[in-house]
Backbone as CSV, one residue per row, in Angstrom:
resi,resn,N_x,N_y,N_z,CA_x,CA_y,CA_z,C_x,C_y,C_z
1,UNK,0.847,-1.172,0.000,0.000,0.000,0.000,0.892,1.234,0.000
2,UNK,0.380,2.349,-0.654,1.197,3.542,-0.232,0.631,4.325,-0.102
3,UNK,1.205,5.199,0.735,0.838,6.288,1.806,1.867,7.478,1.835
4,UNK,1.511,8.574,2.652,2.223,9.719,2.955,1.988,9.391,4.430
5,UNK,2.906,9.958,5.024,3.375,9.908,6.015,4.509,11.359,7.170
6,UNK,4.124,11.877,7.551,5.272,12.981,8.393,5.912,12.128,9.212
7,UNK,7.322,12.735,9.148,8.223,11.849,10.027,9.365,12.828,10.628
8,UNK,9.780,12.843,11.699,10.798,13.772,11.966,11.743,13.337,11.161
9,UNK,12.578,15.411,10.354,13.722,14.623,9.636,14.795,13.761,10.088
10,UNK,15.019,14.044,11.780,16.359,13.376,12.210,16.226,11.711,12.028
11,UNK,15.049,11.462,12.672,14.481,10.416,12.398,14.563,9.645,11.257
12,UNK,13.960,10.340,10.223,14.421,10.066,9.086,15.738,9.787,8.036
13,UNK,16.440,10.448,8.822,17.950,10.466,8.131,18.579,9.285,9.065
14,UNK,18.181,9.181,10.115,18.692,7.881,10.631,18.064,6.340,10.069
15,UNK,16.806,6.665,9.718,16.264,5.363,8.913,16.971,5.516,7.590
16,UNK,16.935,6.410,6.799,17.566,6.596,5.583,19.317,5.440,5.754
17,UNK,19.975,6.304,7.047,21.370,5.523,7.391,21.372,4.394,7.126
18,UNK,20.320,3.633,7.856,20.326,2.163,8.136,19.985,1.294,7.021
19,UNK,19.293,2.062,6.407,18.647,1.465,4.677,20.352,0.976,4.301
20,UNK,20.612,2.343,4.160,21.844,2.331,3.011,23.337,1.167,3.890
21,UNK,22.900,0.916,5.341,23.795,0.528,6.079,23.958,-0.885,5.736
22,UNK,22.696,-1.398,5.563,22.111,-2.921,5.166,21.502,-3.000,4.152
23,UNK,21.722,-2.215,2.999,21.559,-2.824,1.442,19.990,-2.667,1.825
24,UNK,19.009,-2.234,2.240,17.364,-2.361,2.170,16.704,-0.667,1.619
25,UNK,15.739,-0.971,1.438,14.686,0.340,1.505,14.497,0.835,3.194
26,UNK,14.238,2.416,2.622,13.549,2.958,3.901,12.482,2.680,4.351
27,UNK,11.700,2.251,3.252,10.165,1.652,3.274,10.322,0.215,4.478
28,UNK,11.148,-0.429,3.906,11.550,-1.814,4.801,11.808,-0.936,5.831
29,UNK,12.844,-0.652,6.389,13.337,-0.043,7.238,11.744,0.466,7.990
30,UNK,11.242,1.269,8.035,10.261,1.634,8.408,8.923,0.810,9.087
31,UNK,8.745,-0.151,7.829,8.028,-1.529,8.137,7.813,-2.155,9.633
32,UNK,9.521,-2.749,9.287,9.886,-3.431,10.353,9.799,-2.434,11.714
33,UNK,9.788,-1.576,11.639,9.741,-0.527,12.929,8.146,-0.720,13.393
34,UNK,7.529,-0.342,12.320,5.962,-0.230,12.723,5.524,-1.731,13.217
35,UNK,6.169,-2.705,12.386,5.551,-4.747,12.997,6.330,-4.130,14.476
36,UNK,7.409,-4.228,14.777,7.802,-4.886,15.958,7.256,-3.529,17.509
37,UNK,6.209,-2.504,16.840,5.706,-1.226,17.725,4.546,-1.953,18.107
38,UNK,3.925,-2.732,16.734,2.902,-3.438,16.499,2.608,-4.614,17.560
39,UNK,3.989,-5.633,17.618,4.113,-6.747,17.492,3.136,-6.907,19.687
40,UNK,2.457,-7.814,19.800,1.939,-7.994,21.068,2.912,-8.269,22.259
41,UNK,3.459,-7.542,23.300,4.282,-8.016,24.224,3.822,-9.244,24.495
42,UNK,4.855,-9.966,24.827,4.220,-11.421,25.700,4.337,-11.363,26.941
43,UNK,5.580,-10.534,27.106,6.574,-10.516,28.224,5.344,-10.004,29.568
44,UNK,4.505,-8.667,29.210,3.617,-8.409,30.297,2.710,-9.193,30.308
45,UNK,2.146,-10.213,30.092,1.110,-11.244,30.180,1.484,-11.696,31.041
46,UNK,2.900,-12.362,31.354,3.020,-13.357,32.277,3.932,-12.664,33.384
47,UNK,3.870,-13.079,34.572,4.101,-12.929,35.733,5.564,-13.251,35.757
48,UNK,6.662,-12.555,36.347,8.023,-13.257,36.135,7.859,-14.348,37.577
49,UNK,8.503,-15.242,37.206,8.679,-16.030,38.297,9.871,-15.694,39.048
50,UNK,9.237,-15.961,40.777,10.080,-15.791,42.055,11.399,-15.904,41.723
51,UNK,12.123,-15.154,42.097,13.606,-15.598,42.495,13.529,-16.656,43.736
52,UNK,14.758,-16.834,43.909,15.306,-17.823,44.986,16.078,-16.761,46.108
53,UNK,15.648,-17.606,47.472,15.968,-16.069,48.457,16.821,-17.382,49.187
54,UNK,17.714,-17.006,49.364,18.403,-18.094,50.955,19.167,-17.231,51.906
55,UNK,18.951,-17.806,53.096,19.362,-17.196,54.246,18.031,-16.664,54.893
56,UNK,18.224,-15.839,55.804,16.837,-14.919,56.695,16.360,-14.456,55.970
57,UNK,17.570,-13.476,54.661,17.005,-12.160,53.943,17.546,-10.797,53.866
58,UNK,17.480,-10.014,53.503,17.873,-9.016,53.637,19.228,-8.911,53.505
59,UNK,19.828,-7.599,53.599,21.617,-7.117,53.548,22.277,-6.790,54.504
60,UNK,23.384,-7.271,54.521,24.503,-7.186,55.434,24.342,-5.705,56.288
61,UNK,24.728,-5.436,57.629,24.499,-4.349,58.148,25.786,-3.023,57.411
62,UNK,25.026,-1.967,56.788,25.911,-0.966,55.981,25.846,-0.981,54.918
63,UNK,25.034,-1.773,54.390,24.965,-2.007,52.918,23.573,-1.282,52.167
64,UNK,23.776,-0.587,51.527,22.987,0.343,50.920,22.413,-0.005,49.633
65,UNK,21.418,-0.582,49.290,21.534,-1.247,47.648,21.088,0.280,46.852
66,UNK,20.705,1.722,47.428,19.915,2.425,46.825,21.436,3.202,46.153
67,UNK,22.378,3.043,46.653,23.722,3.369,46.580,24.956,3.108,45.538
68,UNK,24.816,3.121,44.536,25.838,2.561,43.631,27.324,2.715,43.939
69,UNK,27.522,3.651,44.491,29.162,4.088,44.633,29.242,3.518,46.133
70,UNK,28.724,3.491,46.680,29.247,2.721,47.999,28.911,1.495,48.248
71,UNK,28.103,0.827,46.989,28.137,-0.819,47.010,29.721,-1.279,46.238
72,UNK,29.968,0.063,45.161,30.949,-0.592,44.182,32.410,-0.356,44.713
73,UNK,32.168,0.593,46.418,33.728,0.563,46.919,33.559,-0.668,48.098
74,UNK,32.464,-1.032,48.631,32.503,-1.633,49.565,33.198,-3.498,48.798
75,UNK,32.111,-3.599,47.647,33.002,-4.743,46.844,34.294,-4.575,46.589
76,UNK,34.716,-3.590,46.258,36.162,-2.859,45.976,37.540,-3.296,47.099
77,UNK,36.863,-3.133,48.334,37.424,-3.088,49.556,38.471,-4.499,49.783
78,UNK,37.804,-5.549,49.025,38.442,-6.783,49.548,38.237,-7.376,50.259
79,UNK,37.354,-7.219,51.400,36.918,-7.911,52.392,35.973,-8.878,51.791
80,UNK,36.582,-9.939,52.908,35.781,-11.733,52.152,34.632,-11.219,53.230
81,UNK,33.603,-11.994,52.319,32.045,-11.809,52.726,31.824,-12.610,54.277
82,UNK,32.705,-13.267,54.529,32.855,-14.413,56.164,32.981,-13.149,57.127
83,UNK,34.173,-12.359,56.613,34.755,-10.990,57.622,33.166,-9.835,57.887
84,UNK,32.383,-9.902,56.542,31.619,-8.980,57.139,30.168,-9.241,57.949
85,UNK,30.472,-10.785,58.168,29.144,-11.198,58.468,29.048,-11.023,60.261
């Protein structure tokens, strides 16, 4: 079928890229964008299943998980996980 369509140019010049990147049309290029916008998640249908918890639970006393830089010096540190228990 063909159609008109508005598209942002940046947008466009980046689909244009990828055409010419992989030997295809922009039309393809485009296509495949709209199936897989299209395409039905499965992933939210289903429920992820439980992890596996062992021990009581929870984190070591000082341990911050909301914390990136002081989980990634405390691993850093060297201390065997026996020492901080």
């Amino acid at each position: 079928m063909r159609t008109t369509i508005r598209i942002d140019e940046a947008l466009y010049r980046r689909a244009k890229s990828r055409a010419a990147e992989t030997g295809r049309t922009v039309s393809d290029i485009i296509e495949d964008a709209v199936r897989e916008a299209l395409r039905p998640d499965l992933r939210r249908a289903e429920e992820p299943p439980p992890l596996p918890t062992f021990g009581a639970g929870g984190v070591l006393p000082g341990v911050d998980l909301s914390n990136n830089a002081a989980l990634r010096d405390l691993m850093d540190e060297g201390v065997s996980l026996d020492a901080m228990r």
